[in-house]
C-alpha positions as CSV (number, residue, x, y, z in Angstrom):
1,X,-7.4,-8.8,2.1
2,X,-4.7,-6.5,3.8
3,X,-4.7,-4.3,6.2
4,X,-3.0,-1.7,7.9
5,X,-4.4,0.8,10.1
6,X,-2.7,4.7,10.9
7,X,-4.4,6.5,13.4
8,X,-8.3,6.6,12.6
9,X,-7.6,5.4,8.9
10,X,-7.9,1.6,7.6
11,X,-6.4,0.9,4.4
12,X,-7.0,-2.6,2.8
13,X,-6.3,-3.9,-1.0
14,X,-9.7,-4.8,-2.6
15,X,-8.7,-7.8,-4.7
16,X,-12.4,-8.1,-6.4
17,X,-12.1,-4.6,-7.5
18,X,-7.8,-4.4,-8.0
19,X,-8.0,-0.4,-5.8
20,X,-6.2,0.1,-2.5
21,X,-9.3,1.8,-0.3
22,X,-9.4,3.4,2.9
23,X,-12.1,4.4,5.9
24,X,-11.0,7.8,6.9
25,X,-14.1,7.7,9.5
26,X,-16.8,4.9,10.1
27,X,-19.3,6.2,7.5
28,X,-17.2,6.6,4.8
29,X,-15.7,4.1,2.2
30,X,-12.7,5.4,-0.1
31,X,-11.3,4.0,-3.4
32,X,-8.3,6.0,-3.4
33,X,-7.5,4.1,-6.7
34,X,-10.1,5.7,-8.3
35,X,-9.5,8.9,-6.6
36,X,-6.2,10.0,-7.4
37,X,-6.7,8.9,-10.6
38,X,-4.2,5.5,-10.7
39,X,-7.2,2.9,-12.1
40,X,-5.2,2.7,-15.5
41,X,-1.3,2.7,-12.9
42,X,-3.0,-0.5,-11.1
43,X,-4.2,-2.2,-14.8
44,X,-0.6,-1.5,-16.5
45,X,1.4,-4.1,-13.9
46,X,0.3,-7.7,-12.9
47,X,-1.2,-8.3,-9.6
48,X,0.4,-10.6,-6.7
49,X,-1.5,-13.8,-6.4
50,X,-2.5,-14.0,-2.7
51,X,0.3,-12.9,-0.2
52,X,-0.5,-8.9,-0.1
53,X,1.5,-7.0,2.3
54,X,1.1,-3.1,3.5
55,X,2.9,-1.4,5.9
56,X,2.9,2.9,7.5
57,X,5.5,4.4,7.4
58,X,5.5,7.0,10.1
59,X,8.5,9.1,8.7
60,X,7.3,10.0,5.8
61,X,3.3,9.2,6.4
62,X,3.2,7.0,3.4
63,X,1.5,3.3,3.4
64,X,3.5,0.9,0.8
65,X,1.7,-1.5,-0.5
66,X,3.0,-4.7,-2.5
67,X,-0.3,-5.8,-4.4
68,X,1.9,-5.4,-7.7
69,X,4.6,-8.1,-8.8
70,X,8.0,-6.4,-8.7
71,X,6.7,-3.6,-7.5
72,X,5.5,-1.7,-4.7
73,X,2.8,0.9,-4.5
74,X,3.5,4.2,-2.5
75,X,0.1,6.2,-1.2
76,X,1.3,9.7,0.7
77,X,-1.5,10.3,3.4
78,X,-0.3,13.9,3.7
79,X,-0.7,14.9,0.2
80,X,-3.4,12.5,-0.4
81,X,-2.3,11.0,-3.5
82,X,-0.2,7.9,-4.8
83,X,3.5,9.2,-5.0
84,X,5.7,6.9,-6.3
85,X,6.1,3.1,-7.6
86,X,9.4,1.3,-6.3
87,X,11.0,-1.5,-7.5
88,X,11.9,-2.5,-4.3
89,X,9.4,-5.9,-3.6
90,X,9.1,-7.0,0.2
91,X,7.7,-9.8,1.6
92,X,7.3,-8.4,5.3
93,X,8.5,-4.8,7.3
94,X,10.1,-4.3,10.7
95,X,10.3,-0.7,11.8
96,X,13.8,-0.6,13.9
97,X,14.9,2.2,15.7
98,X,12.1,4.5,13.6
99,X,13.8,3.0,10.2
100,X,11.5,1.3,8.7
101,X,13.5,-2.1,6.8
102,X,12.0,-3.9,3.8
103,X,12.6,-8.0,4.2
104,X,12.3,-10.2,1.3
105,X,12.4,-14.1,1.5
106,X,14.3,-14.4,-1.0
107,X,17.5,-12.3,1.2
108,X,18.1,-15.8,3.1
């Protein structure tokens, strides 16, 4: 499981079920998978085996999510739907001087 938390909200990956969910409050369980509509999106790539990574960023109030091999998942919280996919893969994020930076092992 992966987390990453933006105020009041917790988004995870739900490996069982392949969605990216959230808890916009503490009685309330989300599939935004499902949601927005992206069940068939998620089926269409291969899934990462394990090492799941998420990250906010702040700028553009978007969580990216790497649950997809060679590709990354983009959810925008402020127009509640999943915006994007980016071939951009990332192994970890540092946010430096409000910029968030994508690392990848593989950049040495």
């Amino acid at each position: 499981m992966v987390t990453e938390h933006s105020g009041e909200i917790l988004y995870w990956f739900d490996d069982h079920n392949q969605s990216i969910m959230c808890t916009p409050d503490a009685s309330q369980i989300i599939d935004l998978t499902k949601n927005t509509g992206n069940s068939n999106n998620m089926h269409k790539y291969e899934k990462k085996n394990g090492s799941f990574k998420m990250f906010l960023d702040n700028k553009y109030d978007e969580v990216v999510s790497s649950v997809l091999n060679n590709k990354s998942i983009v959810y925008n919280q402020n127009n509640k739907t999943f915006t994007s996919f980016v071939d951009i893969p990332f192994d970890e994020s540092i946010c430096f001087n409000n910029v968030q930076y994508l690392l990848n092992i593989d950049d040495g």
